[in-house]
C-alpha positions in Angstrom: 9.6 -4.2 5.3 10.0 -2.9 8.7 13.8 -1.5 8.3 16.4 -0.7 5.6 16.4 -3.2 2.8 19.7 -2.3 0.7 19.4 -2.9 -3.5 16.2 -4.1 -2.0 -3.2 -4.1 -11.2 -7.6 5.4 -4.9 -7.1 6.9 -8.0 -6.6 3.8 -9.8 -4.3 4.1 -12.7 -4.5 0.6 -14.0 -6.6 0.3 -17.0 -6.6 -3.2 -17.5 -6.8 -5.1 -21.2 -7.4 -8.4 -19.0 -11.3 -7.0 -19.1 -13.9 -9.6 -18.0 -15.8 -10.7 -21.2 -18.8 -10.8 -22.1 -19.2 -14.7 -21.8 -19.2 -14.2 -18.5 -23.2 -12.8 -18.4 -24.6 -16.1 -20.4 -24.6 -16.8 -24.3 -27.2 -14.1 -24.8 -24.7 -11.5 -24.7 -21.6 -13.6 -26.5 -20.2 -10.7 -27.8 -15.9 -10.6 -27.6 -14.5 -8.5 -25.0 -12.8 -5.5 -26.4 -10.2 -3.2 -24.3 -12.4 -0.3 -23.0 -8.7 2.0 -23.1 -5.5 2.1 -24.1 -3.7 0.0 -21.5 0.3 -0.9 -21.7 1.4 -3.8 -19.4 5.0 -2.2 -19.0 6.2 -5.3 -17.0 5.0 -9.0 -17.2 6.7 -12.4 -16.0 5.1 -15.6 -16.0 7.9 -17.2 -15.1 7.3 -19.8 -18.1 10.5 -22.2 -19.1 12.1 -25.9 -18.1 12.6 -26.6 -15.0 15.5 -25.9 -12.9 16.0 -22.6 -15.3 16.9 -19.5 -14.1 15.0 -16.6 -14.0 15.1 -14.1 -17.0 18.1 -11.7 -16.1 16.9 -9.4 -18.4 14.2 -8.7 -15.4 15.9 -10.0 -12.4 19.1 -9.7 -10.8 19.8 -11.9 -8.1 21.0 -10.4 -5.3 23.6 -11.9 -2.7 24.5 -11.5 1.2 22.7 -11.4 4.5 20.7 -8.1 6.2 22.2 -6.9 9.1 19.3 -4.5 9.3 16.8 -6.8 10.4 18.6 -9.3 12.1 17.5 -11.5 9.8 19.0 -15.2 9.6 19.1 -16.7 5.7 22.1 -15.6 3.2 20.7 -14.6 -0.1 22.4 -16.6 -3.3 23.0 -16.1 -6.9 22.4 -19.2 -9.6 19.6 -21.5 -9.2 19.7 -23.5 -6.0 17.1 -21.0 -4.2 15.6 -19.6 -7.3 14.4 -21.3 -10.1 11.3 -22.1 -12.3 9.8 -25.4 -11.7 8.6 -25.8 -15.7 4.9 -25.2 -14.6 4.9 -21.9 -14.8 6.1 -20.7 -11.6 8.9 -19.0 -9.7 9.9 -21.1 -6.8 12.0 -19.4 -3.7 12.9 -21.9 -1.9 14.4 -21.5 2.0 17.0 -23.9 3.3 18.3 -24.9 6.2 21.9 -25.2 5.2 24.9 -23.0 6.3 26.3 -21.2 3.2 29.9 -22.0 2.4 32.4 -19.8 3.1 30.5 -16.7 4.5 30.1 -15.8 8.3 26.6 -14.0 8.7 26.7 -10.1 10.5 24.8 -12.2 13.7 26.7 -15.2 13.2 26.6 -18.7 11.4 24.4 -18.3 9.1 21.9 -21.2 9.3 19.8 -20.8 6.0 20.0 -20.1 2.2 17.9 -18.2 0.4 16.9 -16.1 -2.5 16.2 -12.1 -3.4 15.1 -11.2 -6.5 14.4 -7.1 -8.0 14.5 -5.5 -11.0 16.5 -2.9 -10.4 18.6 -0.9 -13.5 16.2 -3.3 -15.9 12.4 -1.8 -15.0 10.6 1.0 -12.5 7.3 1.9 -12.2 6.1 5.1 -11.7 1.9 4.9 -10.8 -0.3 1.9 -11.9 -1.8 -1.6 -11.4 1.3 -3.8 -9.5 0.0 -7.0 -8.5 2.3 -10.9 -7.9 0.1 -14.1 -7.9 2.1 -15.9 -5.2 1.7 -18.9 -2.3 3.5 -18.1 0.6 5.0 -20.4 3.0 4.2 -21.6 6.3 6.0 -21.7 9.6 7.7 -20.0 12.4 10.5 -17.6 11.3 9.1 -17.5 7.7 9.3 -13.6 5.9 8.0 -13.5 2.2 7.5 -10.2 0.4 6.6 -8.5 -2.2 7.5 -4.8 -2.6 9.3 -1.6 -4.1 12.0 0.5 -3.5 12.2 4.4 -4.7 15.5 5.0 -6.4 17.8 6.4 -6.1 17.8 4.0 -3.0 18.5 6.4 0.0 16.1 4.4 2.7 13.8 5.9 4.1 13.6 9.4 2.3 13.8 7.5 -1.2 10.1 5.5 -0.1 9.6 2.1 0.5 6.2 0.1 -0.8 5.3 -3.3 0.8 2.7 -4.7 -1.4 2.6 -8.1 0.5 4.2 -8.8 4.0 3.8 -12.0 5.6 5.1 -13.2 9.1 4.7 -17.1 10.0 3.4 -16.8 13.2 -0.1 -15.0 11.3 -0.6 -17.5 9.1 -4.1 -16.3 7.9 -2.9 -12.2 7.2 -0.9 -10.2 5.7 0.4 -6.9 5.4 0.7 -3.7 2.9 2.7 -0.5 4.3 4.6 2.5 3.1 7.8 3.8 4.3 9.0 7.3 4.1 11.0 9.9 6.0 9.4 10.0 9.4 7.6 7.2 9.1 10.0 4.1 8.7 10.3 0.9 10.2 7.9 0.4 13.1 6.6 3.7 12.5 5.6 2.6 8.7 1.7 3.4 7.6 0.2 -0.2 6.6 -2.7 -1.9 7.8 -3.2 -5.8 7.4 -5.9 -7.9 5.7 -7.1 -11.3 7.2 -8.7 -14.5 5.8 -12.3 -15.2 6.9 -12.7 -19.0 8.5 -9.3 -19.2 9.8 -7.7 -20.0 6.3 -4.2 -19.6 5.8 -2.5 -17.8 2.9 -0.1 -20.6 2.2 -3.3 -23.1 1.3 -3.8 -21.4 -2.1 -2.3 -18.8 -4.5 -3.6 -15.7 -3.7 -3.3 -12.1 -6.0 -1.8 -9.3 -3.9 -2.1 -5.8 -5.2 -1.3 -2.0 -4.9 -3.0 0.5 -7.0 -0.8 3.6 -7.4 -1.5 6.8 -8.3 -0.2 10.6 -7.8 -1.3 10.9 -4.5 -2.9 7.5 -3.4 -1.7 3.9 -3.1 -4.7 1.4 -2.3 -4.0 -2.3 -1.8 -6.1 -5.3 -2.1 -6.5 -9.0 -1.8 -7.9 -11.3 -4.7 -9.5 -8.0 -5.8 -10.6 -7.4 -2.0 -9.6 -3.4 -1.4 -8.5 -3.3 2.2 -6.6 -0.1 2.8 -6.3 3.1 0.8 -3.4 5.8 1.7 -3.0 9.6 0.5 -1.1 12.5 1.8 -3.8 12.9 4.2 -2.2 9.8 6.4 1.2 11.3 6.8 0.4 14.4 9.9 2.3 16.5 7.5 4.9 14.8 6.7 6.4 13.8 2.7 4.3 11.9 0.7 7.6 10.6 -1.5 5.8 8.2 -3.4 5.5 10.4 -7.1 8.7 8.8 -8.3 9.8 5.7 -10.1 10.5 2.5 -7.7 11.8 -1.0 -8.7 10.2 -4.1 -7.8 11.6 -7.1 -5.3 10.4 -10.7 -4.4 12.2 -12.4 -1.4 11.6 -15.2 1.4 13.3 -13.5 4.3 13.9 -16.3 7.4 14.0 -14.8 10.8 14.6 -11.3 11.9 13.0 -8.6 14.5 9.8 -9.3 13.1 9.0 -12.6 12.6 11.7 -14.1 15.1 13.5 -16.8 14.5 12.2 -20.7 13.1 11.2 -23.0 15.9 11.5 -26.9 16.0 7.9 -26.6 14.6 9.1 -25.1 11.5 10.1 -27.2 8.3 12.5 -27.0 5.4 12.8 -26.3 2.7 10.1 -23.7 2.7 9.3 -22.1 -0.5 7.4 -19.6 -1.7 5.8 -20.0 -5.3 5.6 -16.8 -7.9 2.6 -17.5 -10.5 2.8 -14.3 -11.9 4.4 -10.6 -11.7 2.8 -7.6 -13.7 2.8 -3.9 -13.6 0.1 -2.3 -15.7 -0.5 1.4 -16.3 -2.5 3.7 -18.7 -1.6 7.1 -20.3 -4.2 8.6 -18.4 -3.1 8.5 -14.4 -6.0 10.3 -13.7 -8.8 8.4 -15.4 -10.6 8.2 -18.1 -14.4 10.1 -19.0 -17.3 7.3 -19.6 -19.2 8.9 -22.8 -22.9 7.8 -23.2 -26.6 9.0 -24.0 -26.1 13.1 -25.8 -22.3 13.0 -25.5 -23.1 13.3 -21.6 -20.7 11.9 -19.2 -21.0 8.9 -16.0 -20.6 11.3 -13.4 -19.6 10.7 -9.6 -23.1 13.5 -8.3 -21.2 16.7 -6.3 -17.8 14.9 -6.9 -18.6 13.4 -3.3 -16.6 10.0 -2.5 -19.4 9.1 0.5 -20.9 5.7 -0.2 -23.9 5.8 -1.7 -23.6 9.0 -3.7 -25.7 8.3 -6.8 -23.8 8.4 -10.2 -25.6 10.4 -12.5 -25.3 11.7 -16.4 -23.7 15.1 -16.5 -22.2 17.5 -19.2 -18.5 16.0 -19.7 -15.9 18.6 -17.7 -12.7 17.1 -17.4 -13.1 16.9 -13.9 -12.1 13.1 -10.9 -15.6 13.0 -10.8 -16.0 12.2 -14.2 -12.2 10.0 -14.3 -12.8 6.1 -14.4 -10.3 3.7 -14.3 -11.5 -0.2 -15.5 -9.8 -2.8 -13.0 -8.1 -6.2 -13.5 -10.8 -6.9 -11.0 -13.7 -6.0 -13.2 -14.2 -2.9 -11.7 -15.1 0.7 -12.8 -13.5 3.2 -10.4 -13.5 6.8 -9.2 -12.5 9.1 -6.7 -11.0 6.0 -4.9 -14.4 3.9 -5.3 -16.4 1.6 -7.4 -19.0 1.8 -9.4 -21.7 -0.7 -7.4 -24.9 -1.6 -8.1 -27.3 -0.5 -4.7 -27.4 -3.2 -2.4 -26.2 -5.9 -5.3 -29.9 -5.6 -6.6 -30.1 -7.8 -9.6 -34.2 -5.9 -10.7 -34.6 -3.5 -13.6 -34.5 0.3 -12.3 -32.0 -0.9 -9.5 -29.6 2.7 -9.4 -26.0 2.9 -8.9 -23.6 4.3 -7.1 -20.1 5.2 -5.5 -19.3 3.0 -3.0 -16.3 1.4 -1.5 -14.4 -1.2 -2.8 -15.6 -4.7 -1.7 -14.9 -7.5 -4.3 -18.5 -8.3 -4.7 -20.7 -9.2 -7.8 -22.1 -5.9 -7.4 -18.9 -4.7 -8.6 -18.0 -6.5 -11.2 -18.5 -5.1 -14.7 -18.1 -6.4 -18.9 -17.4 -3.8 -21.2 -17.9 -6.2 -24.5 -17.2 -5.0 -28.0 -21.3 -3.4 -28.3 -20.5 -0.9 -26.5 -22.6 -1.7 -23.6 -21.5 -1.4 -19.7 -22.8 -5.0 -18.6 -23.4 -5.9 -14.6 -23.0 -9.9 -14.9 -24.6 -11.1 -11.5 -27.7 -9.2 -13.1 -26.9 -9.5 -16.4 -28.4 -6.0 -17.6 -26.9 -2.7 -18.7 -25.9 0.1 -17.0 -28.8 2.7 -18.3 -29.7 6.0 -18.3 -32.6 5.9 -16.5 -36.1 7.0 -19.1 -33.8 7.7 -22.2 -33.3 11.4 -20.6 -30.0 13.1 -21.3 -30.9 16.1 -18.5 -27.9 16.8 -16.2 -28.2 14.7 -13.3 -30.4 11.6 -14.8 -29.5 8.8 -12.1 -27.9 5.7 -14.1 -29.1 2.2 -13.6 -29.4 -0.9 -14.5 -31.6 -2.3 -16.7 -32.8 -5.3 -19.4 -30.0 -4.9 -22.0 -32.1 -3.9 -25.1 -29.4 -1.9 -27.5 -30.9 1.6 -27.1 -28.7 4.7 -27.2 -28.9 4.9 -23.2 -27.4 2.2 -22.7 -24.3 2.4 -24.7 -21.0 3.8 -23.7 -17.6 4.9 -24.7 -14.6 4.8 -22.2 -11.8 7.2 -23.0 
């Protein structure tokens, strides 16, 4: 967020067992999906229970009080009034427009209720696939989040991550930024990702993500990569982000940011929490892709441009050769997919690197045979004439079961 917030699925770490099955390219290839690496989903809540229940408190504590930080408006409550599950699976926030008994806000009556959520002293995360399937609210004044805090909290040197910002008065964006000494508040490093066709984010659940790695944090929309940060970004200054962080939801209402509701804003607002998941690997830097000779999928001159082909090459140990499998479907490297040229869908159409984009061209099934399958296409990834030489382009091609087109991950 854009100051202090007290007890506030790049290299991608995330190796996801939620692969996309083979099912997917037709009943041809009806093989069952089969993890391509050892993935451990350290944290999961799917927020499943009656209605009116709390939350699990062996993952959440509720937190309580206003922020005087951020001028914000809402007092934050314990027990179920602003928090609870609705018996359909979901986390519901839910804003009021109520003044909470017995507590004068830092800026005066406090007009609304609220509720804050993290998992502080119960789980961190330390690299990996974070992601919250959520539908935010609408309206003037409105502030839902999703983010992490680096502990020990000592804001801003301890790090802040906002996976998911939202502001009413932008109904059809949102936000991802990092906080750190030097570079807080205002000055936080964040870029924000819009809706095509003037939808708004509170129409639909939406899946908002951060990739994190040593020295990279990348977020994305519905599997849409929009921003990518590394060391690089900071003009020298502490990149603090190599250290564990807790997790918080919250539906903030007013504040220096958003401002305060207007008459055009209704309550209750709420904002709805599908799902919360941290997934990592015991490989933060990637896994080798083993095919044709014991020969590796390699990223050609470990260059990151788009459109650098991806070739076979003797197995080194090296980011060129480190792929991560995505929630999304994806296979990544040195901060990019592996994409099909131009989203050809033709026998001897090559691949390569190129950046993240959510498209068909990036979407991959790693099935139980072994083979690396492009659905829109529905062929193999191939070594392209059978020829294990060092630098053999890959492509894809008719799946036929031959030993250049099968593959172990990890």
């Amino acid at each position: 967020m854009a100051s202090p917030r007290l007890l506030r699925r790049c290299l991608l770490a995330a190796l996801s067992a939620a692969l996309i099955g083979s099912a997917a390219v037709g009943p041809a290839r009806a093989e069952s999906a089969a993890p391509a690496a050892a993935a451990v989903t350290t944290f999961s809540d799917t927020f499943d229970g009656p209605a009116g229940a709390a939350v699990d408190g062996s993952k959440w504590t509720l937190e309580t009080g206003d922020n005087v930080n951020n001028h914000e408006r809402q007092y934050y409550t314990s027990g179920t009034k602003n928090a609870a599950l609705d018996g359909q699976g979901h986390l519901v926030i839910t804003a009021r427009k109520e003044n909470p008994a017995g507590y004068q806000c830092w800026y005066g009556s406090c007009q609304y209720t609220s509720a804050r959520l993290n998992t502080a002293g119960k789980f961190t995360a330390q690299y990996g696939h974070v992601e919250a399937r959520m539908k935010i609210p609408r309206g003037q004044g409105m502030w839902p989040a999703f983010w992490m805090l680096g502990t020990p909290v000592n804001w801003p040197d301890s790090g802040e991550i906002d996976v998911m910002e939202n502001v009413g008065f932008e109904p059809s964006t949102v936000h991802g930024t990092i906080h750190g000494p030097g570079y807080s508040g205002s000055g936080g490093i964040g870029a924000g990702y819009t809706l095509p066709n003037g939808q708004a984010f509170a129409d639909a659940f939406h899946t908002f993500a951060v990739d994190w790695a040593p020295d990279s944090i990348t977020w994305s929309v519905d599997g849409n990569v929009y921003q990518r940060r590394t060391p690089a970004d900071l003009g020298g200054k502490t990149w603090v982000f190599n250290k564990p962080f807790f997790l918080i939801l919250n539906l903030a209402v007013g504040g220096y940011w958003p401002g305060d509701p207007d008459g055009s804003t209704q309550f209750p607002q709420t904002l709805v929490v599908d799902s919360v998941s941290v997934t990592t690997s015991d490989s933060a830097a990637g896994v080798p892709i083993r095919g044709l000779a014991g020969k590796c999928v390699d990223v050609a001159g470990a260059n990151p441009a788009n459109g650098t082909p991806v070739q076979l090459y003797d197995c080194n140990g090296t980011n060129a050769q480190a792929w991560t499998v995505g929630s999304d479907g994806t296979l990544r490297a040195l901060g990019k997919c592996l994409d099909v040229s131009s989203g050809g869908t033709a026998d001897g159409t090559p691949v390569q690197l190129w950046d993240c984009n959510g498209s068909a061209a990036q979407k991959w099934a790693l099935p139980a045979a072994r083979d690396i399958v492009n659905p829109q296409a529905n062929k193999c990834l191939d070594v392209t004439g059978n020829n294990s030489a060092n630098g053999t382009r890959l492509q894809i091609w008719t799946c036929t079961g031959a030993a250049n087109q099968k593959w172990t991950v990890g």
